[in-house]
DOVO-689279 format. One record per residue: residue in three letters; x, y, z of N, C-alpha, C, O in turn. Coordinates in pm, whole numbers, plus 50000, padded with zeros to 5 digits. Each point is the difference from the previous one (the first is absolute). Layout:
N
ALAXYZXYZXYZXYZ ...
//
This chain:
113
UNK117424153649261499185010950047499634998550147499555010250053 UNK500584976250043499224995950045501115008750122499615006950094 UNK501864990149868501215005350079500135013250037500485005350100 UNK498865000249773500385013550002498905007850090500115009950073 UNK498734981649890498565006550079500264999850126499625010050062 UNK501154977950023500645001450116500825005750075499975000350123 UNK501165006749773500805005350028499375015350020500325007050096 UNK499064995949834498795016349975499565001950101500145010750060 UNK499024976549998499275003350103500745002450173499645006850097 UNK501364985249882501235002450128500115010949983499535007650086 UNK501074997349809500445015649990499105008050056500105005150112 UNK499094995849819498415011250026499584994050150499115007250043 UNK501234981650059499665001350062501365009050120499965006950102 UNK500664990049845501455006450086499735015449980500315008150087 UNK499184995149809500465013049974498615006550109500325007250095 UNK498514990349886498895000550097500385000450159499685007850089 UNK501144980549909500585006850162500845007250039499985005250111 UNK500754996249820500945010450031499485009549976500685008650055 UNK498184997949876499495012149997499065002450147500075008250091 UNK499214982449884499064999150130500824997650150499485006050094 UNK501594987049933500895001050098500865011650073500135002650120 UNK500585005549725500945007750070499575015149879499865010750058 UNK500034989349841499995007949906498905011750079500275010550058 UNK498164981549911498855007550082500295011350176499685011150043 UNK500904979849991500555004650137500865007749969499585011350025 UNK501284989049939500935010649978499515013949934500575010850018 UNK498194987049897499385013649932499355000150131500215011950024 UNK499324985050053498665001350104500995006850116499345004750093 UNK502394997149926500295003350099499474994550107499645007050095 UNK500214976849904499464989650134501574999350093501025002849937 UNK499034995850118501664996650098499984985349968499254990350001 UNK502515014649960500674984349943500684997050139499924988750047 UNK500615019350005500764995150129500275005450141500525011050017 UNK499114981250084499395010150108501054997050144500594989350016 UNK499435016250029501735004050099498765001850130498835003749986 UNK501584994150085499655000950123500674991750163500904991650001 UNK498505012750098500964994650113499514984950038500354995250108 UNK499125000049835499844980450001500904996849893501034993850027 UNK498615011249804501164994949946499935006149835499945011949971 UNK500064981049969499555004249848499684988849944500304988150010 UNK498585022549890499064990849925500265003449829500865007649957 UNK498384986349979500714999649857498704995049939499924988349966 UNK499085019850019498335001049930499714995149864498904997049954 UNK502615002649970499734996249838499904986050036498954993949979 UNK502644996950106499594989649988499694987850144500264988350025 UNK499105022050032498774992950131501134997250087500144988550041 UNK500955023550006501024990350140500135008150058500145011749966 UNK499854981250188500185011350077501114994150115499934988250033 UNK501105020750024501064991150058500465007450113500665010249979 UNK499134986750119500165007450155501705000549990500774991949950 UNK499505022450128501795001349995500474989950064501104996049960 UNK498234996250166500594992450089500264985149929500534991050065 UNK499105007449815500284986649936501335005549854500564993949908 UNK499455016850130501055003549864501345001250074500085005550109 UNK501014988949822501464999249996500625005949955500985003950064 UNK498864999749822500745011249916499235008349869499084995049935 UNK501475017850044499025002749884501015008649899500765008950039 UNK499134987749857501275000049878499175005149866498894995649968 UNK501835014249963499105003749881501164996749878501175000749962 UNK497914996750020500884993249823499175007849910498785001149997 UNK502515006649898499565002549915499804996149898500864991749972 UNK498105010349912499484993549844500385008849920500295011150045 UNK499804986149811499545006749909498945012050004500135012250005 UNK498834979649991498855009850012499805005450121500255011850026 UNK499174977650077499885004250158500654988750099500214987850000 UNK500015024450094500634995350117498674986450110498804997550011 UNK502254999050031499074986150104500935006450159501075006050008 UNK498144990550077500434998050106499814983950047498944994049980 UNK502135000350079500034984650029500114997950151501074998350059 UNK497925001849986499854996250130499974981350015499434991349934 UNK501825008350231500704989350010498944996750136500155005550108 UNK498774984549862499824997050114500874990950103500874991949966 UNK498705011250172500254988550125499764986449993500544992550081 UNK498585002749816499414989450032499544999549886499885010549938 UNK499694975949997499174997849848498935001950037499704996550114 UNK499295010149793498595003850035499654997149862500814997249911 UNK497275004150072499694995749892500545006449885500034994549890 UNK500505019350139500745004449862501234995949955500395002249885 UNK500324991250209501324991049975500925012050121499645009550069 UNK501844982349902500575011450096500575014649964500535007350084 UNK499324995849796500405008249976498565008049898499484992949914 UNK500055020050104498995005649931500975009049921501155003650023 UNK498034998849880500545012349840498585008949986498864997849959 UNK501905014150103498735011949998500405003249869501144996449971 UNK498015011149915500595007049887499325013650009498795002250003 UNK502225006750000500015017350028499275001549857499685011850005 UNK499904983849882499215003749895498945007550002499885009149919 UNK499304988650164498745007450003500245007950175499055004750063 UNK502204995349981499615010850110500485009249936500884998549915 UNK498445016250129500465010049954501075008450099499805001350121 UNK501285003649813501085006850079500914993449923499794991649913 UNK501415013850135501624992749962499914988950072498984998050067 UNK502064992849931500134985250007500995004650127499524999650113 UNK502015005349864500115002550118499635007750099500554996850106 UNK498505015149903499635002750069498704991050097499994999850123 UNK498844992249774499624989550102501054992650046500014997750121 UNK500804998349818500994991050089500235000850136499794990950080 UNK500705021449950501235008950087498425001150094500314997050116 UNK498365005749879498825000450090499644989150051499994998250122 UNK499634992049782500364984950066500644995150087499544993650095 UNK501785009349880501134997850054499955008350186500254995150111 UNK499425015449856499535008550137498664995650059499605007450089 UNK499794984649888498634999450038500794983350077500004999050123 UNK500404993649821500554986650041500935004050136500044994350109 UNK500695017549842501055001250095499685005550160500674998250102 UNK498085008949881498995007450103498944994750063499235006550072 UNK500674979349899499154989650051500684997150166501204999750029 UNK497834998750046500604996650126500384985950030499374989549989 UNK502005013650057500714988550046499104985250057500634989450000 UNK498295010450037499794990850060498954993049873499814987950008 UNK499635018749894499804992249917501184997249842499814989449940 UNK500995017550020500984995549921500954984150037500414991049926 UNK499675011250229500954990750019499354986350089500734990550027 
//
């Protein structure tokens, strides 16, 4: 019992955050992901990554939802490579893509490179 009471309480606590993390927000229409001319940020899971440290940006598709895999320049505390998940943004997957993709590409030269 002692296993199982443990195992219950992991659960019920997982399931608690993921409601309170991404579920809540997503009924609340809070912004999951925010584009702008410094860089993009990613509000579900706390990152934010200036264009001038990104290398490449690649969307892989899932089953369920699409990720975008941004290749950083350099290892940073998120490692070198970040996994956005298009799950809770709202729109098509490739269409954020293809905006992303234009927002990176429209960054001025002297900070991309």
């Amino acid at each position: 019992w002692v296993v199982f009471g443990l195992f219950s309480l992991f659960f019920l606590f997982m399931v608690t955050m993921l409601t309170v993390k991404r579920l809540i927000p997503a009924i609340n229409g809070d912004v999951a992901l925010q584009l702008d001319d410094e860089g993009i940020s990613d509000y579900i899971r706390d990152v934010s990554i200036k264009w001038k440290d990104i290398k490449e940006i690649s969307l892989v598709q899932g089953r369920s939802a699409s990720m975008m895999q941004i290749d950083l320049k350099f290892e940073s505390d998120y490692g070198s490579t970040v996994a956005i998940s298009l799950r809770w943004v709202k729109g098509k997957d490739d269409e954020i893509y293809e905006t992303t993709l234009a927002y990176f590409e429209q960054a001025p030269r002297s900070i991309t490179e």
